[in-house]
C-alpha positions, 0 to 999 in steps of 0.5 A, a space after each residue: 458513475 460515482 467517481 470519488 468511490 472509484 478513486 477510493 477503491 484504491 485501484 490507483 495506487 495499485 495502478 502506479 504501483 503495476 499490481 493491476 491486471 491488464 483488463 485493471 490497467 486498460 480501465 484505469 488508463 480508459 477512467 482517466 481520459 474520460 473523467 478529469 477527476 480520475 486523471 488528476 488524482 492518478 498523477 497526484 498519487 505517481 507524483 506521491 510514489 516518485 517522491 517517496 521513491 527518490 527520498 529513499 534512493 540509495 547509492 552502491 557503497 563507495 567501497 564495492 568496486 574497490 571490494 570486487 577489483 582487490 579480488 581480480 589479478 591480472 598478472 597470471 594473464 601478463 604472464 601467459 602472454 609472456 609465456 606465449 612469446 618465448 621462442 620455440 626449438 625451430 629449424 630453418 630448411 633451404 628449399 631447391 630454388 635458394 630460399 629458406 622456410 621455418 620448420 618445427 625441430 621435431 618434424 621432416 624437412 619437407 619442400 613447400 611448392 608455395 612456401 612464400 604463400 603459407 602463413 603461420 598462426 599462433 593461437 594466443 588467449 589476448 590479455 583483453 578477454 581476460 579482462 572482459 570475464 572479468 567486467 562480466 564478473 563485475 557487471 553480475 555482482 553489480 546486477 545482485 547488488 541492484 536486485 537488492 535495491 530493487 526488492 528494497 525500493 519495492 519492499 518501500 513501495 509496499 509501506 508507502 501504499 500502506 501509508 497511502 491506504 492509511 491516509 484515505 482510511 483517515 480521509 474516510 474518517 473526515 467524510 463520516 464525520 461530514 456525514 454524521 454533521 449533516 445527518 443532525 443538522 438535516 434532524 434538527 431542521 426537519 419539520 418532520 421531527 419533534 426534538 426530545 433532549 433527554 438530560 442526565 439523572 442523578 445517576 449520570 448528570 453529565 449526560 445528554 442524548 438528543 431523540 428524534 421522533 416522526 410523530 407522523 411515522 413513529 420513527 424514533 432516531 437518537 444522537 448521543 451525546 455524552 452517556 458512560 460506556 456501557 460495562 461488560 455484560 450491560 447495554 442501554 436501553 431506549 424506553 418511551 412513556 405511553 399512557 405512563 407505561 414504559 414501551 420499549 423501542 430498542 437497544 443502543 449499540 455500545 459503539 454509539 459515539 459519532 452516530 445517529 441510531 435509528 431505533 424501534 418504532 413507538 406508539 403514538 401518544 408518547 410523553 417522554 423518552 428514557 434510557 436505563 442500563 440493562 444486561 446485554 440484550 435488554 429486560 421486558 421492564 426498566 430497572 428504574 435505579 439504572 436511569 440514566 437520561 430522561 426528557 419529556 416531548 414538549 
């Protein structure tokens, strides 16, 4: 298994970020206890996350609980209860055996065989409830409020992955540069290809391109090192020189910077190697004042 393309796929990051599938996140959680690289890399990136997270945390306003009590009154619940305790139009009713009852005003007096076992209730709304609809008022304003930070840590969560995704395209950018390095150095000691420099004309002094052709194969591979960019509507064009005719193996890709291109086949028995500027898709012939570089294989 090629380990460091998987970490690069960037199945970690969505991983700490929990945009996994369960099946995605069983093959990352199963990845890391088989593979140490897989592992490391994991905790490095929730230990990035945690830290981006925690260096963006925001606090509740200061003035948020004092906003939400300044709206709450508390004196209509002392008042009820105020209310509730005030005495009521009673009278008292004597019973046979000498002892007395409490009776509403307005209804007959009756005797009560178990007078002494009755038990009167007032039903009261306690003060504390109040107060409890009140903290739940509180607790769901405080809820909205954290929701709030949440979609704001999430919307952080989002930057940071394009970060993260940035920073791997960037590491990406490191390797194919690493890649192009080994590519020529591997071209410059291979006993397999003959080395043409191809040096700037008077048209463009200044540029360089390095040729490389399997005499035993015919393939020709280039490396350019300094040409102008090719102007809107024109491309360059690779020729080699065969019995003094121009052959020609193929045109150069505009985005040729940081590449080694590979190009047409030639024909054995090639004296030099040249490169003109043609219209976009090439011309059967050189336009030999367009001569840009030349170079003859030594």
């Amino acid at each position: 298994m090629n380990i460091q393309a998987y970490i690069e796929s960037g199945i970690l990051e969505e991983y700490v970020l929990g945009t996994v599938s369960p099946q995605e996140k069983q093959e990352v959680e199963c990845m890391s206890h088989i593979y140490p690289e897989i592992k490391e890399e994991l905790l490095r990136t929730e230990s990035a996350l945690e830290e981006y997270a925690l260096k963006h945390q925001a606090t509740p306003p200061p003035s948020l609980k004092e906003s939400i009590f300044a709206q709450m009154s508390f004196d209509a619940a002392a008042e009820e209860d105020t209310k509730s305790e005030e005495p009521t139009d009673e009278k008292i009713v004597s019973l046979a055996d000498g002892t007395a009852v409490v009776q509403p005003a307005d209804t007959d007096a009756r005797v009560i065989d178990n007078a002494f076992d009755r038990v009167e209730t007032k039903e009261v709304t306690p003060f504390w409830s109040k107060l409890a609809v009140a903290a739940a008022v509180l607790l769901a304003v405080f809820a909205g409020w954290s929701a709030m930070q949440m979609t704001d840590l999430k919307s952080a969560n989002n930057k940071m992955a394009a970060e993260v995704q940035s920073m791997q395209a960037d590491m990406a950018g490191i390797r194919s540069q690493a890649e192009y390095n080994q590519a020529l150095a591997t071209l410059f000691r291979s006993p397999s290809y003959k080395h043409v420099h191809l040096a700037g004309l008077p048209k463009s002094p200044e540029s360089a391109v390095s040729a490389f052709w399997n005499t035993a194969t015919n393939e020709v591979l280039i490396d350019v090192q300094n040409l102008p960019a090719a102007p809107q509507g024109k491309q360059y064009q690779l020729w080699s020189i065969v019995d003094g005719k121009p052959v020609d193996i193929g045109m150069i890709d505009n985005a040729f910077t940081g590449k080694v291109l590979k190009m047409k086949n030639t024909k054995a028995g090639s004296a030099a190697f040249a490169i003109t500027l043609e219209k976009e898709g090439g011309n059967p012939t050189p336009t030999m004042e367009e001569m840009y570089v030349m170079g003859k294989v030594v």
